[in-house]
N, C-alpha and C positions, 0 to 999 in steps of 0.2 A: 326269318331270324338269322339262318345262315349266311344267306345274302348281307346283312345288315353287318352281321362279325366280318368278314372278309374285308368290307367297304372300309370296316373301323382299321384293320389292321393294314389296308392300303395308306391311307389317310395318318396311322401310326405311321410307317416305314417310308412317305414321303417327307412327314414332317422331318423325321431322323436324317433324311440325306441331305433336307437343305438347308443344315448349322452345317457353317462353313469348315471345310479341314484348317487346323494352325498348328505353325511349327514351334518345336518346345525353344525354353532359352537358349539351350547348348547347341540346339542348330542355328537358331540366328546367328550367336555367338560368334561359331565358324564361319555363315553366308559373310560376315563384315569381314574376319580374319581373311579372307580370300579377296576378296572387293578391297582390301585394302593392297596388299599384296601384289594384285593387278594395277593397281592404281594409286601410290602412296599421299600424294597430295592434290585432288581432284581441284579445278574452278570452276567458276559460273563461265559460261559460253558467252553474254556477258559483256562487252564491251564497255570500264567504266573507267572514270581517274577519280573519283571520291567517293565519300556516303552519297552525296545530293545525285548524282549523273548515276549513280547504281539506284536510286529511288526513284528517278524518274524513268530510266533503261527498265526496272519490274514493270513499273505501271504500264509502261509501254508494251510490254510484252504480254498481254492479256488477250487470248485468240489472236497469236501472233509468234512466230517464230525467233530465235534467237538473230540470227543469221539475219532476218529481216529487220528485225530491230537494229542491230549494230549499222548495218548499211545506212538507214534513217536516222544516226545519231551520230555516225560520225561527223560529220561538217556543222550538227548543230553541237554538239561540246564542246567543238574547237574555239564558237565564239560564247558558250554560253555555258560556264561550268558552276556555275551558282545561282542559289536564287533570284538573285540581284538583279545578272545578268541576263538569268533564261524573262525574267517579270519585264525588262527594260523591251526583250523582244517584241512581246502584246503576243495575244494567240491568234491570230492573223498568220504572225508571221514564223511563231513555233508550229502553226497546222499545216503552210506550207513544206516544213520542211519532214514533218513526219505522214506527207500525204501519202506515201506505199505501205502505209502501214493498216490494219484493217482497225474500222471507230476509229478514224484520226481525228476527225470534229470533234467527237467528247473526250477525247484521250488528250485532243488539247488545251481545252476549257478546263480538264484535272489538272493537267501539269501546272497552268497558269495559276489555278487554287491552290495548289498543295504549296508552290513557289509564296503565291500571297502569307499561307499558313506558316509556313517558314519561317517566314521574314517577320508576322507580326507577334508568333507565338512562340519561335524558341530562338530568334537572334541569328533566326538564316541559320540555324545547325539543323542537321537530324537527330532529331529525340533519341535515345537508346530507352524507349518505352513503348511497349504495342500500345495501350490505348491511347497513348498522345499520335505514333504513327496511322492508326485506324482510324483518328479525328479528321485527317486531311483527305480533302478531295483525289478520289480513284484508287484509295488507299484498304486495300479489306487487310482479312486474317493471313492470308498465302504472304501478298506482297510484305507485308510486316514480319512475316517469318523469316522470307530469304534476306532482309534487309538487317533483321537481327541476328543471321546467323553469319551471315558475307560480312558484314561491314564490323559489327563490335561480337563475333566468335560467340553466340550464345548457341547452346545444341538444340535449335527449333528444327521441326519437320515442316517444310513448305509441300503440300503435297499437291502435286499438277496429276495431269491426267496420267502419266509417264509411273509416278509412285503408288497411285490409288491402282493402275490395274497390276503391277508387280505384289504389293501386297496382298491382294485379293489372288492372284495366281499364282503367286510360293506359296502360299499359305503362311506368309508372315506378318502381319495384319489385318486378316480380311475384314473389314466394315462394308456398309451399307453406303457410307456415304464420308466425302473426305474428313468432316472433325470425326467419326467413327477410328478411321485408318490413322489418322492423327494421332490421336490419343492411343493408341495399340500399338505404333510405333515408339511412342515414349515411352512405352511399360516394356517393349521389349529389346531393344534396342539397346545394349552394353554402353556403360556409361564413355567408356575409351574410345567409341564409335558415334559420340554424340554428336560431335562437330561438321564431321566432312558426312554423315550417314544420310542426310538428304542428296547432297550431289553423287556420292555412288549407284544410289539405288535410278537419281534422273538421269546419267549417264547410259548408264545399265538398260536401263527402260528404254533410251533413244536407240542405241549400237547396237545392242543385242537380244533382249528380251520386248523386241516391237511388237504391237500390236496383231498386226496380222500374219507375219513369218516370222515367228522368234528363232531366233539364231542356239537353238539350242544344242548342235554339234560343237560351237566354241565358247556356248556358255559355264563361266568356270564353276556353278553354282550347281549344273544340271542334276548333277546327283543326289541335292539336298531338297529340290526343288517340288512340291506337292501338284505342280501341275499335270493334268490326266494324260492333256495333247501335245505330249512334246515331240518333235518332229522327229527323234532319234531315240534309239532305247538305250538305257544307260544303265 
């Protein structure tokens, strides 16, 4: 019987440790007041000249680097900055041009769909609507976030690997899984910080708070920050 109470209040005292820690409003508050401060008007890393070549530069970007991407899209935007023109290509010759990029065969059978989608469902614009944007080939919830928030300013959280493990390590949106962190980032997230508060945090994520050596000696956050292993004491 002894036995049995101990085990119960093991099985209590694990259950308690693993609801995640989160920080209240008034520290998020400040983690943006800072991040903004460091940073006043962040971009996408990005390489684009309109809506359509930043829709297509996301899609492209899917298990794939910025930097790798902008490389594989330079010389194709130069001829090919609308749907018209990237459709006229054929995916032949849009896969050639995005071959160093990783899934270029189906990244380019998307781009070639989403161009067709374009052209016969909004007049060759980009929709300012997620589910018309989630309609088009290689198009999910992320790509349509950054696409809404870069191109027509709406305060979406695109969340990449870069914001799921920062919110789960500040303890400022910890989820399960990214519509988890998504959505906790919209309830906590000051509304004055809606705009640019996805690129701070992917910024952030890339430069300083990396994965496996976070830069927590010049991180400006470090003090507000609920992480156990930070590499400096604060």
């Amino acid at each position: 019987m002894a036995r049995d109470s101990k085990l119960s209040k093991r099985r209590r005292a694990k259950k308690k440790s693993s609801v995640p820690k989160r920080l209240n409003s008034d520290v998020a508050c400040e983690i943006f007041r800072r991040l903004r401060a460091n940073d006043p008007d962040p971009q996408s890393e990005l390489d684009y000249v309109n809506p359509f070549t930043l829709l297509v530069a996301v899609v492209l970007s899917a298990q794939a680097t910025d930097a790798g991407v902008n490389k594989a899209t330079k010389d194709l935007f130069a001829i090919a900055d609308t749907p018209k023109k990237m459709l006229a290509l054929g995916e032949d010759t849009v896969r050639d041009y995005i071959k160093t990029i990783g899934l270029f065969r189906n990244k380019a059978k998307n781009v070639i769909g989403l161009c067709r989608g374009l052209l016969e469902d909004h007049n060759g614009g980009v929709p300012h609507d997620r589910a018309a944007l989630e309609a088009l080939p290689g198009v999910g919830r992320k790509t349509a976030n950054v696409v809404l928030n870069v191109a027509f300013g709406e305060p979406t959280m695109a969340v990449d690997t870069h914001i799921f493990r920062i919110s789960n390590r500040t303890g400022l949106a910890p989820g399960k899984n990214v519509l988890e962190v998504e959505k906790g980032l919209l309830e906590i997230v000051p509304e004055e910080f809606g705009q640019h508060a996805h690129h701070w945090l992917i910024l952030h994520g890339r430069y300083v708070c990396k994965a496996r050596k976070p830069q927590c000696e010049t991180c400006v956050i470090s003090d507000l920050c609920l992480y156990d292993a930070k590499t400096v004491a604060v």
